[in-house]
N, C-alpha and C positions, 0 to 999 in steps of 0.2 A: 272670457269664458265663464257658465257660470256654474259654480263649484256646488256639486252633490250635498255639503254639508248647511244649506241654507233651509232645511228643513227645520233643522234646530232654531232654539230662541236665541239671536244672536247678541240679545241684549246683557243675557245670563246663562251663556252658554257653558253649562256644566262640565262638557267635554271638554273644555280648555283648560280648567281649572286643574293642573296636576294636585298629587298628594305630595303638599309639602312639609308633614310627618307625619315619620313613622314611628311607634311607639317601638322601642327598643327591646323592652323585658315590664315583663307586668307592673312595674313599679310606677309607672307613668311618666317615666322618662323618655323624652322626645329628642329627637336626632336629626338635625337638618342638611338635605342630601346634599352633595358638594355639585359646583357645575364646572366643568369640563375646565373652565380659567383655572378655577383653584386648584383643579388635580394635577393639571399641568404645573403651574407656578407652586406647587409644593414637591414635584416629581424634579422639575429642573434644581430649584434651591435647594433640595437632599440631596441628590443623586449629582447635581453640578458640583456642588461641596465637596462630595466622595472624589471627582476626578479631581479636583483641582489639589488636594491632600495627594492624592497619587502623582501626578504630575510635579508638584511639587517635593515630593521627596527621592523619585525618581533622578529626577535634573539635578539634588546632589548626592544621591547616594550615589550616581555612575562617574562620577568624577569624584567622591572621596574613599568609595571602593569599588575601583577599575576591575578587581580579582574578581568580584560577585558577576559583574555585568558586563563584562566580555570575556568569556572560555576561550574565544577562536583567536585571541591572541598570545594566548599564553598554556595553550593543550597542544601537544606537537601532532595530533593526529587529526586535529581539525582547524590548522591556521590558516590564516589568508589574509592577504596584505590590503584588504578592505576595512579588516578591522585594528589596523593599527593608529587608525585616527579617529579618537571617540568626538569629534568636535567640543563645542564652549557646552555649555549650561543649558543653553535653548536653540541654538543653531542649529543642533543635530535635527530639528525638528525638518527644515526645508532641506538641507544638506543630504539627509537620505532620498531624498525626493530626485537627484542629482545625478544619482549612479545611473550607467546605461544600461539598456538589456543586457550586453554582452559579458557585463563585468557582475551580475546578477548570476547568470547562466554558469560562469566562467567560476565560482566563487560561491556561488550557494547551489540551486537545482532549477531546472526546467518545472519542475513541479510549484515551484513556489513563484517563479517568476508566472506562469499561466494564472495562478492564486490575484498576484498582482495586476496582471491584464482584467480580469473580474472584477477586482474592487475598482480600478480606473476607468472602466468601460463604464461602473454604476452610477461613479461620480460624476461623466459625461451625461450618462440620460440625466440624472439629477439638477441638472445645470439645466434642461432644457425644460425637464417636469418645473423648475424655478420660472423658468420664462412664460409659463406655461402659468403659472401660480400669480403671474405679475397680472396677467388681466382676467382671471379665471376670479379670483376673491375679490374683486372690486364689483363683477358682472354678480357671484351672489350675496354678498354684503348687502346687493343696494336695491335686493330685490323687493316690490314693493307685496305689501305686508297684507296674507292672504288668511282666511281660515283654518287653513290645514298647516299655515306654517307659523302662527301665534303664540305657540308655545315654543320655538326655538329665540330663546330671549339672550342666551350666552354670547360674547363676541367671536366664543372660537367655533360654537357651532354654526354661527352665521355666516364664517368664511365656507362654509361648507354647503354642497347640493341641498343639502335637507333645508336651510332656508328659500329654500327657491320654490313656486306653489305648481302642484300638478297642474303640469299641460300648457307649463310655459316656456314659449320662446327662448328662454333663456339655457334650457335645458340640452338646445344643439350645442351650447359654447362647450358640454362637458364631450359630446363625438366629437367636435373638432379638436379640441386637446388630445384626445383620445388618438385620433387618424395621427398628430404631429408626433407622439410620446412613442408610440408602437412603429411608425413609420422611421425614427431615427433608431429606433431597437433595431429592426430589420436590416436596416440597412450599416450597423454596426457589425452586429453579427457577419454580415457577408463578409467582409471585409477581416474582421476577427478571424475567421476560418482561414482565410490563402496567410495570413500572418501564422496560424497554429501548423500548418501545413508544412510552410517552410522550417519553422522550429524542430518542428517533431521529425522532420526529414534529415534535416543537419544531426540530431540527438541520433539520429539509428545507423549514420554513416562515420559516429566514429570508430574508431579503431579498441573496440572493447570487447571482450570475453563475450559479455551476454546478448551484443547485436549477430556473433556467426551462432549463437550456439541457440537449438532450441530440445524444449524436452518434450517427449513424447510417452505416453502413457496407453493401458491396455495393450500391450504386443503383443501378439499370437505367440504362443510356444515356439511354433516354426521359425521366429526370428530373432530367439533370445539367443543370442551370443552374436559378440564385435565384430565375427565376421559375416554371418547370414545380416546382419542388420547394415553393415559398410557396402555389400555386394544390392541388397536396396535400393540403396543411394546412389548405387552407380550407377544402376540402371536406368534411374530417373535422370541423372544430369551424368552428364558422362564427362564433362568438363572440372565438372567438381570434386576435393578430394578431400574425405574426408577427414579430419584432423585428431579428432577425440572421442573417442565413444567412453561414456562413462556409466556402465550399467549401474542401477541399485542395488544390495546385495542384501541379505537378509544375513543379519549380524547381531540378533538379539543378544547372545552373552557376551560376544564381544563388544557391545555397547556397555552394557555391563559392566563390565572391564574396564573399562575406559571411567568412565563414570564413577569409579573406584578407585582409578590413579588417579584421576584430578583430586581427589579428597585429599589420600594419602601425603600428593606432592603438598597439597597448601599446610595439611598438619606437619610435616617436614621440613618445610621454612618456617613457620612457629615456633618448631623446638626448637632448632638452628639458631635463630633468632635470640629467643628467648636465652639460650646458653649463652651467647655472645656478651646478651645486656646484664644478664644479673651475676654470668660466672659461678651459677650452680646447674647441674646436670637436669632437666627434667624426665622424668620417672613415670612411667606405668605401672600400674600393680595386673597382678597376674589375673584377672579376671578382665580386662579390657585389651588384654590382646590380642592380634588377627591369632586367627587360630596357624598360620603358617611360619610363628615366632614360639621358638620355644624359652622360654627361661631357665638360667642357668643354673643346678641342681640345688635345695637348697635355699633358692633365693625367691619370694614372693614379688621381687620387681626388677624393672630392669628399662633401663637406658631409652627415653622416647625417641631419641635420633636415631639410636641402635636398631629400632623395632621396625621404625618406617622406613630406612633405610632398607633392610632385609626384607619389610613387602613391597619396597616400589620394585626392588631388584625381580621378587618373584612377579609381580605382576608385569613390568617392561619383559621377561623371559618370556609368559605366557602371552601374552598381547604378540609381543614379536609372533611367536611358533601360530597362532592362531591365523595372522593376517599373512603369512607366508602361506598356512594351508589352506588358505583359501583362493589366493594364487594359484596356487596348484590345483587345485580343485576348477579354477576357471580357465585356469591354461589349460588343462587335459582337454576340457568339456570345445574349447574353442578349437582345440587340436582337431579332435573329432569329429565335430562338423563341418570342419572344411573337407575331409576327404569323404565325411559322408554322403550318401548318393539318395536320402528323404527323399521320396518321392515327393511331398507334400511341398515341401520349400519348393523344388524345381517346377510347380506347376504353379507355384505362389510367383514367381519369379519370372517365369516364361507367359506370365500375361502385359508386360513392360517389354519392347521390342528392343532390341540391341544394335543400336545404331556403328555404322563402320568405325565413327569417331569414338565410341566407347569401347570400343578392342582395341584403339591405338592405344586410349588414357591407362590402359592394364599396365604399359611398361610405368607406371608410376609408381612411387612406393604406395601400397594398400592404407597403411599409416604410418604415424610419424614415430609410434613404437621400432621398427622395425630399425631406428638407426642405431638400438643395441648390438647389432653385429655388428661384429669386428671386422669384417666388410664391408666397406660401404656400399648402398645400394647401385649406384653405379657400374662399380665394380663386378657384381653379378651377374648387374642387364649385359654387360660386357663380354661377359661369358657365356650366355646365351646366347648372344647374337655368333659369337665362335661355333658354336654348334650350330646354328643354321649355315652357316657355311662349309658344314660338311666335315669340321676336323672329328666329330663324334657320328657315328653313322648309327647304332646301334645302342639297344639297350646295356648292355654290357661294357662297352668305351664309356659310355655316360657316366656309368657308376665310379669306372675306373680313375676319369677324369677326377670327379668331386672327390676322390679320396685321395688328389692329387695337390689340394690346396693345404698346402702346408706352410711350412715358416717364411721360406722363402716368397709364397705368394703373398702372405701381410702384405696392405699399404703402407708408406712409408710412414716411420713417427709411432705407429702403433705394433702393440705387441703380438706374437704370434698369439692363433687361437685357440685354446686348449681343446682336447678332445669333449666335452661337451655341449662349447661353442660353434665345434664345426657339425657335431648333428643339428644342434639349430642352423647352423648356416645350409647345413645339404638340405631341410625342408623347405625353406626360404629357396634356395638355390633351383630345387626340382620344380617348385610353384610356379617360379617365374618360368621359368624354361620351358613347361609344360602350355604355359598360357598364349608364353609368343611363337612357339610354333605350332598350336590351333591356328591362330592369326594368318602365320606364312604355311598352312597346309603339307609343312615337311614333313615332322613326324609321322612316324607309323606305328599301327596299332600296339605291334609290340614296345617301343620304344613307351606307350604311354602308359601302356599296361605297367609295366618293368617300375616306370618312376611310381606309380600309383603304391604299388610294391613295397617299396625302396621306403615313401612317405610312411605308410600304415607302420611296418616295422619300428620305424624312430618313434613314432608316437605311443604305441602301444609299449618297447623297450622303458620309456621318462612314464610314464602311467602306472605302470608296474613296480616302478621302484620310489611312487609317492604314493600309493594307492592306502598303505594300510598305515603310516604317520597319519596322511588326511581324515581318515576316518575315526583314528583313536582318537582325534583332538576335536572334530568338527563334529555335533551335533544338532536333530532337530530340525534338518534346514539349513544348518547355520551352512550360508556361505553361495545359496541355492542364488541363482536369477530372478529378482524381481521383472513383474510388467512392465517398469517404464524406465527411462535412461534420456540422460543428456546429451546429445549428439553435436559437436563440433565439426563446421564446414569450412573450407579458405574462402566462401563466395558468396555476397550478400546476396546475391540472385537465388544461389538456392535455397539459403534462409526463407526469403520471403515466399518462395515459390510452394514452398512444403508447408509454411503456417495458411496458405489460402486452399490448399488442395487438399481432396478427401483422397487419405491415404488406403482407404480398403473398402471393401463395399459392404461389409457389416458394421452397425451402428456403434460410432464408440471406439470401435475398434482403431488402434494407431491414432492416437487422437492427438494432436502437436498445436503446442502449447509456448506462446513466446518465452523464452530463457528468462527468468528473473536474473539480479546481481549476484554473485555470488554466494556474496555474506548475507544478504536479503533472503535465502532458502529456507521454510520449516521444512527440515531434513523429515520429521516425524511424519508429514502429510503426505512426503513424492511419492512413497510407495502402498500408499491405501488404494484398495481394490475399487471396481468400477462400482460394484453394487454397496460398498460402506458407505461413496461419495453420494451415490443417489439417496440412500438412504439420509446421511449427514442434511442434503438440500434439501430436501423433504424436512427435516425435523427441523430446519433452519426458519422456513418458511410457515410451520402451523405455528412455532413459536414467539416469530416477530407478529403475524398475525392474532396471536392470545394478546400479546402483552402491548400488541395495537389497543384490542377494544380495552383491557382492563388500564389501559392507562387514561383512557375518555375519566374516569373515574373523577382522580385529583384535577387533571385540567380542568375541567368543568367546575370542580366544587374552588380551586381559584378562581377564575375567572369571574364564580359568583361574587368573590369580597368583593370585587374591584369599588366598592363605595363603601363608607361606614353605616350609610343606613342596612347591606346588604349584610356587612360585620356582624353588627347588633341582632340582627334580626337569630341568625345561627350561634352566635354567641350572645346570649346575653348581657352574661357579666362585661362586657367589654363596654356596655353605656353606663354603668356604675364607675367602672375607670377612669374613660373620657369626663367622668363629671368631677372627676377628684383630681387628676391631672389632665388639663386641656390641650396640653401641649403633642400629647399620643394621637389627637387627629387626625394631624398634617401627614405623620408618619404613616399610621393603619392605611391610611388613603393611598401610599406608595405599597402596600404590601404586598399585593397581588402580583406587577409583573415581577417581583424582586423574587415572589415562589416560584412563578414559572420559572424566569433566570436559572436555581436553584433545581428545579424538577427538570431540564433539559440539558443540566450537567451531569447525572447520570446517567444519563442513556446513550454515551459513549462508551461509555464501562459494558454497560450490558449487553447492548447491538454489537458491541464487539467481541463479545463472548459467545454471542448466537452465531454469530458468522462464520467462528474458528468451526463450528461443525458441518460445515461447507467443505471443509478442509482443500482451505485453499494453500497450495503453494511458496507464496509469498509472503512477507509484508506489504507488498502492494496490492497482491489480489484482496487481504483483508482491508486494507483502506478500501480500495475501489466499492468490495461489498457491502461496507459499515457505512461509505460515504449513500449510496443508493438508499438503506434502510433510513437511515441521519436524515437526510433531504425529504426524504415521504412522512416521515412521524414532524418533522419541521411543519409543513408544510398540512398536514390532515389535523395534527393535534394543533400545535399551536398556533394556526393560522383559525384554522378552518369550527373546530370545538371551541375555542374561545370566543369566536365572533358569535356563533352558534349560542352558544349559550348565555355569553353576558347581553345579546340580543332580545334573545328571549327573558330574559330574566327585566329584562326593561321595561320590555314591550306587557310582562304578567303584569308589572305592576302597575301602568297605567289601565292595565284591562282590568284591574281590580276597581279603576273608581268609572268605569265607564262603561258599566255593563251592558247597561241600558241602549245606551249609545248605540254601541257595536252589532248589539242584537236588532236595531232599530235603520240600521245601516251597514251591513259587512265589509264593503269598501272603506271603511274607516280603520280596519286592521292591516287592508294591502298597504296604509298610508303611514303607521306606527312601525310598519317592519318595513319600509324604504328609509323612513327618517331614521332609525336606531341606525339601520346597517352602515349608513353615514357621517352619523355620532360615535361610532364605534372608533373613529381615528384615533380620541386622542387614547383610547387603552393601546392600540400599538405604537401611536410613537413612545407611551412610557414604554413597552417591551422593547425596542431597538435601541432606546437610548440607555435603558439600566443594563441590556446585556452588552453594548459595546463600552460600557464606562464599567462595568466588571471584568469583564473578558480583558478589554487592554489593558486595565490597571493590575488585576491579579498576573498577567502575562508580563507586563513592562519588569513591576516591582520583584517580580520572583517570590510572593511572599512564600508560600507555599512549598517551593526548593529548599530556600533558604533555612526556614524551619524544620525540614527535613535533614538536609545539612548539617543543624547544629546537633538536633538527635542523633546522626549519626556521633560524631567527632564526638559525644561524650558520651555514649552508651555503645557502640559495635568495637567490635575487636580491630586495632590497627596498628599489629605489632609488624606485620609482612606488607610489604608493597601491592601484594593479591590483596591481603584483606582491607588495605586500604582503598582498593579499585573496589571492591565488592557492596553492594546496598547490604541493608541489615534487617534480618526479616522480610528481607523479597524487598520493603517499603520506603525504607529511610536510604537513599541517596545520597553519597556524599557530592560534594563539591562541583569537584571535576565529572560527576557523569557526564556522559555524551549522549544526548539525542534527538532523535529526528520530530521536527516539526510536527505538529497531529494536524494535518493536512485536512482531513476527512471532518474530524470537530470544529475546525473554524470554518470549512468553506460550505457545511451545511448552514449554520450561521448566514452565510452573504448570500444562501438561497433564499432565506428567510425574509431579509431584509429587502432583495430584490422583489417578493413577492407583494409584501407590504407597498413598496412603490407603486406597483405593477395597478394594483387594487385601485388605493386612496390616491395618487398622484392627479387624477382627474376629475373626483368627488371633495376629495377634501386637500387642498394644495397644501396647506400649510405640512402636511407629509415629507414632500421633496426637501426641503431646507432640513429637517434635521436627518433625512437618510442622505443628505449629500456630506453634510459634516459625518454622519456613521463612515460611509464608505471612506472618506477622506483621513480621517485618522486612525482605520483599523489599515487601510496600507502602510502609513507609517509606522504604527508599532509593530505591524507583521514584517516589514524591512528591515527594522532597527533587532530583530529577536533572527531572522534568519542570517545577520553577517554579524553579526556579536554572540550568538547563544547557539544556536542549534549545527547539526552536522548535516553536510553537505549532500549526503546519501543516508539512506537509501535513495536512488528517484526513479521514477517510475518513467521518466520521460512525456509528464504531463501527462495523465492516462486520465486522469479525473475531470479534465477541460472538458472533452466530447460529452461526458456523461451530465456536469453542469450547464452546456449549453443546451443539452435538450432539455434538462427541467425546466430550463428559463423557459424556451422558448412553451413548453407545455404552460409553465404560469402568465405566462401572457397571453396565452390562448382562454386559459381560465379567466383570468382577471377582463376579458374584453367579452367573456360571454358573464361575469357578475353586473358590468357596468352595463352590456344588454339588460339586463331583469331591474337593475336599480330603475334604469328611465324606462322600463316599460311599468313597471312602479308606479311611476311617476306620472305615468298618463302619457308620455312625451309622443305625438303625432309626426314627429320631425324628428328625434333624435333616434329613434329607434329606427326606422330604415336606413340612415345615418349608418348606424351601426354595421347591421349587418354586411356589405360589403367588405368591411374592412376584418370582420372574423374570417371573410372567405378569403380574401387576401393572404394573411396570416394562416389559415391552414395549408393554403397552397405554396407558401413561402418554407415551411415547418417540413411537407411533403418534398418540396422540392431539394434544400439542401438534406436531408433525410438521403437522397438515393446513391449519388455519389461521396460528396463532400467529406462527411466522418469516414469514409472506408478509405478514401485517396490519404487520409493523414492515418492513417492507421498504420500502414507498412510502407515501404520504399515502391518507386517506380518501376519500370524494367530500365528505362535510358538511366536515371541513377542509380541503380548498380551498378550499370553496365563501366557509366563513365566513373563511380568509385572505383570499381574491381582495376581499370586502367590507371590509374593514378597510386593503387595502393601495390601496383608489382612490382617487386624489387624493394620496398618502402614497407612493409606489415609483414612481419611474420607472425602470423596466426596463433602459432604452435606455441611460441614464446609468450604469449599474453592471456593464452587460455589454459597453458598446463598447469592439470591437477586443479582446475580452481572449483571444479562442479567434482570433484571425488568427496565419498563421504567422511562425513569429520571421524567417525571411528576405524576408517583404514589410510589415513594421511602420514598418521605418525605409531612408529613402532617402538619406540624409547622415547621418556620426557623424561626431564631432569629439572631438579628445584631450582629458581632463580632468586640469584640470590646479590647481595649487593658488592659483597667482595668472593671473588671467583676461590679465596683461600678457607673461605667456612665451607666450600663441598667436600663431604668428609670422603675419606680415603678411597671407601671402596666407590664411589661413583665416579671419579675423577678420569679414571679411562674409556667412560663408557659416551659414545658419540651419541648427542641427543640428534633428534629426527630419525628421517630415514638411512639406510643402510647402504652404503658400498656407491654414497652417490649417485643413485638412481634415484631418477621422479616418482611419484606413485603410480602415475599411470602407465609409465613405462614398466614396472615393477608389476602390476597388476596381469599383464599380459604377456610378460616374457617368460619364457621359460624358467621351471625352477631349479631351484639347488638344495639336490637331495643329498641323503648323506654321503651313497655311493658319488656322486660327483666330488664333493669335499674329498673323498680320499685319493682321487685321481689326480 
């Protein structure tokens, strides 16, 4: 071929001649640029130093302090008999490698084992990007030595495309690497997917609270209350029964409240405490007391346990009386709308056709509240079915009948029902009665009229005599029906049936939402309105996008250090240094990816604070969201702005000695920015290797905890077992805290690293060897931190898989259309039609599992439901595994009482008083049954 730059004098070809200094600072001090060996072999000898110090002290601090470096063997609330064997000194290193999926799954989360299928999958391609590197660097090592490629004199950039000369043959060997590297991705991925499939399927078929339950949000008016919203449900699945409805409730002061006993209670094991250990009374002065503590005439102070005592009393009294009227307040209101005759619901309802088989499923109980009567529901149907046989003909025997259930009719074992029991039992009683003979066409008009009657009366009778308690106590709202509610079903089928169907034909409207865990709920975000959420995603969105471009800022102005000539140039003073200490070269020359490192550990803090205005739900939907935002700022900033600019920053400076040149030939700029972009390798392998020798070191060693830790234990209060469970200033953590893996922060990270592959693997190999050690030892340390450190939940049941394997597959789509433009760069006659095909390949690959694949793992089948729902009859009861678990934390508990470590310090007057709930009811049975007013008490 013969090469455009032959114009030039080739005898004293001034273009070839780089600037090799550059004056520093006016002083005339000169700085000689580093070549890619040296930055590397001063990047590995620092930064391999740092791991091997980590690594090293690691191997014995966890074997000469087991308490620091395994919680999960010795916290009773997150053991597992995985972690009772820490292996030797350096064993653990293969030995974690040894555990099976199952005992992973079984023992830590679905969320971190999918984490682990990623870093394994990467260490696979890596092994073959290696194979791929075995004859890829020897092909441009030994290419023979051209005009344009004269100046690449380094040994590591000669393993690299850029010493290879435009428009040679050689230049296919990088599409063929390319077709092997992206072709065993593809075909990983398939294969990855029917493995996530089956996971995520087994994850949703267990037997858990949040696989039946889901929540739903924006509910029309017309369907706020347990029963217009149960009567829904049935319409849509007639086989289905509902199990729980747990509306939202609006309980501002009663949070309040609540929020004010927790105080109280932990100052009250304080003083308790504190009396015990020093044997002197602790004291209030009269000016720090609740204002509902009076002090004794006389006296400017008065008894700390005394005080707190007397407010927890008055706050457990008002907490009580408020969460009672607000029962009543939702009993009445659900009273109500069952015998009411809304137009509006009944036409909302009558667009669902009412199949035969859903007039049978009526003789079921409604819910599982209903087993409060002291009849059993059987018992009832039983007497209804009496009356269709004719022993009650009329509306008047009907009446007479139900006020015939007296002592004598109790079931056996249980006590007669008092006369406010049997008006709940006659509404109960008339409901059914009334429903199964619509069904059997007996009744007549009058008879339906009569009970209709009969019902309105009882209701309106219990309404009357809570009516004006309710109202003196409840204010503002308090106690009103929120929009959205957690709905519990006994049948995976309808779970999944109702998260893929559009529940109403206005937008938004009824919008159903997979159940998070329980304790994984931000209680604060269920009940935000449709228009705060849009507004929230909107402010969420112009936000990450500001703090997208102004963060180009500092990446860029790092990425410029990445050499000491570039140092100098911005700093001056830094070449007066280097000439007084020489030994800060080696160093400054590493400083760059260690800022980056440093600049992309903030932005989990922040990204995860833009996202809370999403107001998402969960902890998981804030991963999922942080994980999205994390991946694309990985990915645009610190891939994409750093090559961008330490590119360009290269590429100015040879254009500063070659103006001439350039101007006298333009194609010799498309030849300066293919080679840079090729040379650009070794700055990312520094960035994947300082952030995985930081990340697993500061992760392994806990330095971090650990010194948080000690601040705790000698600066925060830890006179009570609360306060010793408690961080101190939000910050300092003791010890034993518990939690969950930051999911979203590391596995943006393994985006990162996979994109890097994705890129260099095929232009510059030497890449694959060290992202194959990255991938390979950040699964071991992310193994050894989830069965020794961290808690098992929250999990999301792998949610973040789907969303990291499209970014991959999007970065391989990127990275095969960079590698198009480097060899068309390159002049390459051959490798660029090479190419293309296999981008089309690859999008048709990206397209195709795109239509089904992530949605098939998303929810259950129909055949598995079908065959769970058969396997779990008789074997799950529902009821028992989801009650109360989705009710809100300020109507759970109506008395708390201090805990304390001898049951003989609860001072006197608390001692009788039953901590929880009341008379043995659940919450949610409690929530819905009838109340107990006063006139009932005196009956």
């Amino acid at each position: 071929m013969k090469y455009y730059y032959q114009s030039f004098n080739d005898e004293d070809p001034s273009w070839t001649r780089m600037l090799q200094n550059d004056m520093a600072s006016g002083n005339g001090t000169a700085v000689n640029p580093q070549s890619d060996s040296e930055i590397l072999r001063n990047t590995f000898t620092v930064y391999g130093s740092v791991f091997l110090v980590f690594m090293s002290a690691f191997c014995v601090l966890r074997q000469w302090r087991p308490k620091w470096y395994n919680l999960r063997s010795w916290i009773d609330e997150i053991k597992t008999p995985l972690a009772e064997n820490m292996f030797g000194y350096v064993s653990w290193i293969w030995n974690l490698l040894l555990f099976s999926e199952n005992d992973i799954i079984e023992n830590c989360s679905l969320d971190f084992l999918c984490l682990a299928r990623l870093l394994r999958m990467g260490f696979r391609i890596s092994l073959v990007a290696m194979f791929n590197a075995i004859w890829l660097m020897p092909l441009y090592s030994t290419s023979p030595i051209a005009i344009d490629t004269s100046n690449v004199t380094d040994p590591i950039a000669s393993l690299t495309i850029a010493n290879v000369p435009s428009g040679s043959y050689r230049l296919a060997g990088t599409a063929v690497a390319s077709y092997v590297l992206f072709g065993y991705l593809m075909y990983t991925v398939y294969y990855e997917l029917y493995w996530y499939i089956d996971r995520r399927h087994a994850f949703l078929l267990r037997p858990e609270a949040r696989n039946y339950t889901v929540f739903i949000r924006n509910i029309p008016p017309d369907f706020r209350s347990n029963q217009r919203l149960e009567d829904f449900f049935r319409h849509l699945y007639s086989q289905a029964t509902v199990v729980e409805i747990d509306f939202l409730m609006r309980v501002p002061n009663l949070s309040k409240l609540v929020a004010r006993r927790d105080v109280v209670v932990a100052k009250l094991e304080r003083a308790i405490l504190l009396r015990e250990r020093t044997g002197r009374e602790p004291m209030l002065s009269q000016r720090s007391l609740p204002r509902i503590v009076t002090p004794l005439r006389g006296s400017h102070q008065v008894s700390a346990v005394d005080a707190y005592t007397q407010e927890l009393i008055e706050l457990n009294r008002d907490i009580k009386e408020r969460i009672e009227a607000i029962r009543r307040k939702q009993y009445d209101y659900q009273q109500v709308t069952e015998i009411s005759t809304d137009e509006t619901a009944t036409e909302e309802l009558s667009k669902y056709p009412v199949t035969h088989s859903s007039l049978v499923h009526v003789q079921q109980p409604a819910t599982e509240t209903d087993r409060l009567l002291r009849y059993g529901e059987d018992d009832v149907h039983a007497r209804a079915e009496s009356l269709l046989k004719g022993r009650v003909t009329s509306g008047s025997n009907m009446n007479l009948s139900l006020a015939s259930m007296s002592e004598h009719d109790a079931p056996a074992g249980q006590p007669p029902a008092t006369p406010p029991q049997r008006k709940r039992q006659t509404g109960n009683f008339v409901t059914t009665t009334a429903k199964i003979a619509a069904k059997a066409g007996v009744f007549t008009a009058n008879a339906v009229a009569s009970t209709a009657t009969h019902a309105v009366s009882t209701v309106a009778t219990t309404a009357a005599s809570a009516a004006a308690q309710a109202a003196s106590i409840l204010q503002n709202h308090e106690g009103e029906y929120n929009d959205a509610a957690f709905v519990v079903v006994n049948r995976l089928s309808a779970v999944h049936s109702t998260l893929q169907m559009l529940q109403h034909d206005k937008p938004f409207t009824m919008e159903v939402i997979e159940a998070p865990e329980p304790e994984d709920v931000f209680w604060l975000n269920t009940g935000r309105s449709h228009k705060d959420l849009q507004l929230g995603w909107l402010l969420s969105m112009v936000a990450t996008g500001t703090l997208c471009i102004f963060w180009t800022v500092p990446i860029a102005f790092v990425a410029s250090l990445n050499s000491v000539t570039a140092l100098t140039k911005v700093l001056p003073f830094v070449s007066s240094l280097i000439k007084a200490i020489p030994i800060l070269a080696p160093i400054l020359t590493i400083l760059a990816p260690l800022l980056v490192v440093l600049l992309n550990s903030l932005l989990p803090t922040i990204l995860g604070l833009i996202s809370m205005l999403e107001g998402p739900i969960s902890g998981a939907t804030l991963t999922a969201s942080k994980f999205s935002k994390l991946a694309v700022f990985s990915i645009v900033q610190t891939f994409f702005i750093s090559a961008i600019t330490k590119g360009a920053v290269s590429v100015a400076s040879q254009i500063a000695g070659q103006v001439q040149e350039i101007l006298a030939n333009p194609l010799l700029l498309v030849d300066l920015l293919a080679t840079e972009l090729a040379r650009n390798s070794s700055y990312f392998i520094q960035i994947i290797f300082v952030s995985t020798v930081m990340s697993s070191g500061l992760e392994l060693t806990r330095l971090v905890p650990l010194i948080f830790a000690a601040v705790r234990r000698f600066c925060g209060p830890r006179v009570t077992p609360r306060e010793r469970k408690r961080p101190f200033i939000g910050l300092f953590f003791p010890l034993r805290h518990i939690s969950a893996f930051p999911q979203a922060d590391f596995m943006s990270s393994v985006v990162l690293l996979y994109m890097v592959l994705f890129v260099y693997a095929a232009i510059a190999p030497l890449v694959s060897f060290i992202a194959a050690f990255c991938f390979l030892w950040l699964q071991v340390a992310f193994t050894n931190q989830n069965i020794f450190i961290y808690a098992p939940t929250p999990d999301s049941g792998g949610k973040l898989w789907p969303k990291a394997i499209k970014i991959l597959l999007s970065c391989m789509l990127i990275a095969e259309i960079i590698t198009l433009g480097i060899l068309g760069l390159r002049q390459s006659i051959i490798a660029v039609p090479l190419m293309v095909p296999l981008i089309v390949v690859s999008a048709l690959f990206y397209g195709y599992v795109n239509q089904q694949h992530f949605k098939v793992a998303e929810h259950l089948t129909a055949d598995a439901c079908m065959e769970a729902e058969m396997k779990h009859i008789g074997n799950c009861d529902i009821y028992s595994i989801a009650e109360d678990e989705y009710t809100q934390p300020a109507l759970k508990r109506k008395v708390v009482l201090p805990e304390l470590p001898d049951p003989n310090l609860m001072p006197d007057s608390l001692r009788d008083i039953e901590d929880g709930g009341v008379d043995g009811q659940s919450e949610s049975q409690a929530l819905t049954s009838p109340p107990t007013t006063s006139e009932e008490r005196n009956e």
